[in-house]
C-alpha positions as CSV (number, residue, x, y, z in Angstrom):
1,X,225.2,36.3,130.5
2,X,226.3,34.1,127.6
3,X,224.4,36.1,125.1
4,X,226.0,39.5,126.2
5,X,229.3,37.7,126.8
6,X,229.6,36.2,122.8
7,X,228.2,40.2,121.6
8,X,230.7,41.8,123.6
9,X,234.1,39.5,123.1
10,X,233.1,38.0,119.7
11,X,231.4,39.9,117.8
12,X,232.0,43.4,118.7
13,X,229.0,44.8,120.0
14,X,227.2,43.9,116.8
15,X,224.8,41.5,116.9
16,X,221.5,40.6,114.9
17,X,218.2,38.9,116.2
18,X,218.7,35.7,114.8
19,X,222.8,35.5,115.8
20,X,221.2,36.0,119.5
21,X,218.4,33.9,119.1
22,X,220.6,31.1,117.6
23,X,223.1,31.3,120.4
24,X,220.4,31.3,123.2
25,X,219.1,28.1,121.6
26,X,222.4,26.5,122.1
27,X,222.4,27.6,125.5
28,X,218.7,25.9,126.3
29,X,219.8,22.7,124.6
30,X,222.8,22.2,126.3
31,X,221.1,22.9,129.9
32,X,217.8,21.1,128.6
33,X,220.0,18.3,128.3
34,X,222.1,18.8,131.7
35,X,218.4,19.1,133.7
36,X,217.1,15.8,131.8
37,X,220.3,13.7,132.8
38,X,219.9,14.9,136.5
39,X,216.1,14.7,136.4
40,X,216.3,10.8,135.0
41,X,219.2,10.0,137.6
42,X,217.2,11.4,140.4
43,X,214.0,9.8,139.1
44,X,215.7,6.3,139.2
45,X,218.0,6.3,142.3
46,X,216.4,8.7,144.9
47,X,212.4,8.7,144.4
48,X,211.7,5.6,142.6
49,X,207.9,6.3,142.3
50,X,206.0,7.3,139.4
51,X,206.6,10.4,138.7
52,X,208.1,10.3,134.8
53,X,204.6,12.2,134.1
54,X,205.0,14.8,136.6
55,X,208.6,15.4,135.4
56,X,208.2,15.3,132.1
57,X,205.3,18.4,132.2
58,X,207.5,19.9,134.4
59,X,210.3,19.7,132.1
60,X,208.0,20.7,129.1
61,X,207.1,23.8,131.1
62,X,210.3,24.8,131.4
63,X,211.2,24.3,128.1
64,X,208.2,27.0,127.4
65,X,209.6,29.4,129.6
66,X,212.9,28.8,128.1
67,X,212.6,29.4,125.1
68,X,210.0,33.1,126.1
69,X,213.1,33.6,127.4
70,X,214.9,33.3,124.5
71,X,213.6,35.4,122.9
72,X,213.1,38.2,125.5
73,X,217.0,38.5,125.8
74,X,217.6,38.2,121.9
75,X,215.5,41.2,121.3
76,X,216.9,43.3,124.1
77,X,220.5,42.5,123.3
78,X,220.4,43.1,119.1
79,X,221.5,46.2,117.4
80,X,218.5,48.5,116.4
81,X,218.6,48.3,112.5
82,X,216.5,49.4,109.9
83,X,216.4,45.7,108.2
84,X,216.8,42.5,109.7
85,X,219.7,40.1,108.4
């Protein structure tokens, strides 16, 4: 939603692989960091065990997929050109 949002109100239905790319990076990061906050608050105040292992692959994982995803919505939402830019 973000993606198509910033191609449709910013940049006029023109948008390159890396532009999308770039901004769906932003995206992960900035939730990355939200679920890493959460994850270490719930990790110290509600289930004080130890589980930093199991979160951390968990958080890895997710990364992974994030960033499949990525690049899944970067090359469906670019403009079919002959070159890239």
């Amino acid at each position: 939603m973000g993606v198509k949002s910033y191609k449709e109100n910013e940049k006029d239905n023109k948008l390159s692989f890396f532009e999308a790319l770039f901004q769906s990076f932003r995206i992960l990061v900035i939730g990355g960091i939200v679920a890493c906050l959460a994850g270490l608050v719930y990790l110290n105040y509600v289930d004080q065990g130890n589980n930093f292992l199991g979160f951390s692959g968990r958080l890895l994982g997710g990364a992974l997929i994030g960033v499949l995803i990525c690049i899944a919505v970067s090359l469906a939402l670019m403009n079919r050109s002959g070159k890239l830019d």
